[in-house]
C-alpha positions as CSV (number, residue, x, y, z in Angstrom):
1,X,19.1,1.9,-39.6
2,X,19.8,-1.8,-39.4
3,X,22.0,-1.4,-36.3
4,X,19.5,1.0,-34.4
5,X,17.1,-1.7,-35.0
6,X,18.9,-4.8,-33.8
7,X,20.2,-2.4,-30.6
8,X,16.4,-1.8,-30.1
9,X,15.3,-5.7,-30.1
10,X,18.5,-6.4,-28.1
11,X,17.5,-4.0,-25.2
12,X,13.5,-5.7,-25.4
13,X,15.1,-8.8,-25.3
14,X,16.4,-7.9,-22.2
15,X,14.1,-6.0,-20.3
16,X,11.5,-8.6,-19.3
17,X,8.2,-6.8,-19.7
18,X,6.3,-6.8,-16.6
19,X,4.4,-3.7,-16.0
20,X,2.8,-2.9,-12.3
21,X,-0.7,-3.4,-13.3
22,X,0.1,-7.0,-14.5
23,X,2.0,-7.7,-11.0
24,X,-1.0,-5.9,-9.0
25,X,-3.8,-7.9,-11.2
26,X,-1.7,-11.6,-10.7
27,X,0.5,-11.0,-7.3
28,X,-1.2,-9.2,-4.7
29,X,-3.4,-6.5,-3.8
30,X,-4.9,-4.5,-0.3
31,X,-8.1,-2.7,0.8
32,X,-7.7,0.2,3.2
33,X,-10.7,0.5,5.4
34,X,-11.0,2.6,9.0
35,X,-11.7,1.0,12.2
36,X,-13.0,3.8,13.3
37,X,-16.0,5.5,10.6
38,X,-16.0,8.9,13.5
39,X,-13.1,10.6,15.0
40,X,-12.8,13.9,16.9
41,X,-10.5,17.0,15.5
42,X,-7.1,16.6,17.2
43,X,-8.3,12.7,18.1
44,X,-6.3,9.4,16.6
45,X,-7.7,6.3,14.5
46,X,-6.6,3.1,12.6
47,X,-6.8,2.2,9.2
48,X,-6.3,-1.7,8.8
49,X,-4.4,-2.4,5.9
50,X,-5.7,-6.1,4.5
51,X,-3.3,-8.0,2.2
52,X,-3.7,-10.3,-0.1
53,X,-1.5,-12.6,-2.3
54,X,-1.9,-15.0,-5.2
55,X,-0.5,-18.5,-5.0
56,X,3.3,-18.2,-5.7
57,X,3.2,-14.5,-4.1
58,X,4.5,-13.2,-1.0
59,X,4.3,-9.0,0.5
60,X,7.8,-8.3,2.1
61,X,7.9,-6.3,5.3
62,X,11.2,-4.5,3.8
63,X,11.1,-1.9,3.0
64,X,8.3,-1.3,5.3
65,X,4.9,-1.1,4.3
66,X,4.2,2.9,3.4
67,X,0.6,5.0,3.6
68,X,0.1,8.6,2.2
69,X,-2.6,10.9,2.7
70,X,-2.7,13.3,-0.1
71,X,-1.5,16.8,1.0
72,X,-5.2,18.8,1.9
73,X,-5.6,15.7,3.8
74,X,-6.7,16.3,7.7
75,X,-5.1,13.2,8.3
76,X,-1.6,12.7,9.2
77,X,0.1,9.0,9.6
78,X,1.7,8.5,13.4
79,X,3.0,4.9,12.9
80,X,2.6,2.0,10.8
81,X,2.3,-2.0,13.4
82,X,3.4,-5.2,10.8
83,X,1.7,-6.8,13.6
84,X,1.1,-9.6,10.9
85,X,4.4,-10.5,10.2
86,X,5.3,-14.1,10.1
87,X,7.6,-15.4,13.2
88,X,11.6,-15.9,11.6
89,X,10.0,-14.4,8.4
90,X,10.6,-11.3,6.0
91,X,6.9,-11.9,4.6
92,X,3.9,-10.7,5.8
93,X,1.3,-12.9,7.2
94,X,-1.8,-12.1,4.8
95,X,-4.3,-13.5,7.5
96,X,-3.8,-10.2,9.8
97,X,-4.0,-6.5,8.9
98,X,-1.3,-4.1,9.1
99,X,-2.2,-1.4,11.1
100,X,-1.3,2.0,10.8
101,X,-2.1,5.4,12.9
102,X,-3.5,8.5,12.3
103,X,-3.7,11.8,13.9
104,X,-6.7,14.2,12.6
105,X,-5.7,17.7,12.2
106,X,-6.9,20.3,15.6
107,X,-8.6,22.5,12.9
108,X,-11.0,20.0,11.0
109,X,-14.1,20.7,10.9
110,X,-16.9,18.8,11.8
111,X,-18.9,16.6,9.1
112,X,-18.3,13.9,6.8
113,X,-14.2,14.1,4.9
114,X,-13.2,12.1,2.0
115,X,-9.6,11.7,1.7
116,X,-7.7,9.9,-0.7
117,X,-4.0,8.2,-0.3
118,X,-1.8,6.0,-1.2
119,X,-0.5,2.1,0.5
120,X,2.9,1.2,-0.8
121,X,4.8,-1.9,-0.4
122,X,6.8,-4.6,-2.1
123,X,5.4,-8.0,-3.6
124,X,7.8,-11.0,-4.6
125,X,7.2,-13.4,-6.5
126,X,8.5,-16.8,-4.7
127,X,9.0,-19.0,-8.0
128,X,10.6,-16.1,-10.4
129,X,12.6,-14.5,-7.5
130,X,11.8,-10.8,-8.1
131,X,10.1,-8.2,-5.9
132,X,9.0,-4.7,-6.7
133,X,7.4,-1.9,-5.0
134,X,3.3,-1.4,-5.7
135,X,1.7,1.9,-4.8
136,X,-2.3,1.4,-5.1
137,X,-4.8,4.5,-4.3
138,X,-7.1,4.7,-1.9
139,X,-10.0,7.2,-0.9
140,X,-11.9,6.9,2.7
141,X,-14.9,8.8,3.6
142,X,-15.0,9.5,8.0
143,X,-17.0,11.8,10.2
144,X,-15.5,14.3,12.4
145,X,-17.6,15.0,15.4
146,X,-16.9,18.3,17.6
């Protein structure tokens, strides 16, 4: 019992404990909105993607920067821009949106959709020297017009 114990401290000793909330809460975070609130069925659109990082923080542009819509979604991703990534960096420069592309399904129907997803990406932290991957939800409400 004495062993299984000191094996178990051992192992916490080494983990460091840092869970994603903690990172998300202190590091860095992102709102999703549409530049577009009305699209057409088989139409495109934008979502900017708006980053922001705490002192001591950075959001790495590898591996790119990731959106999901959730499968019963009409919406389907077409490309992601890191049109705000800084010259000669690997960072991205929080002061511009990421932009990514959408296709609406041919069959949606007309009137208001929510849909809910997911943005990905990787924050570091610039003093500690670690980076992980964060996946925060999303949920955006657009009209479809015939």
């Amino acid at each position: 019992m004495l062993l299984v114990s000191f094996i178990a401290a051992f192992f916490t000793v080494l983990s460091p404990a840092r869970s994603l909330d903690a990172v998300e809460r202190r590091g860095a975070r992102c709102e999703i909105r549409l530049t577009n609130s009305t699209v057409r069925p088989g139409g495109s659109g934008e979502l900017e993607i708006l980053f922001s990082a705490d002192e001591g923080f950075s959001i790495a542009t590898r591996p790119p920067v990731e959106v999901r819509f959730g499968k019963l979604s009409p919406l389907r991703v077409t490309s992601i821009t890191p049109v705000s990534m800084r010259s000669k960096s690997e960072l991205i420069d929080t002061r511009k949106p990421v932009v990514a592309g959408f296709i609406v399904e041919k069959k949606c129907k007309g009137g208001k959709h929510t849909v809910e997803g997911t943005v990905t990406y990787t924050v570091c932290s610039d003093a500690e020297g670690w980076s992980t991957k964060v996946t925060e939800p999303f949920e955006l409400t657009f009209s479809v017009s015939p």
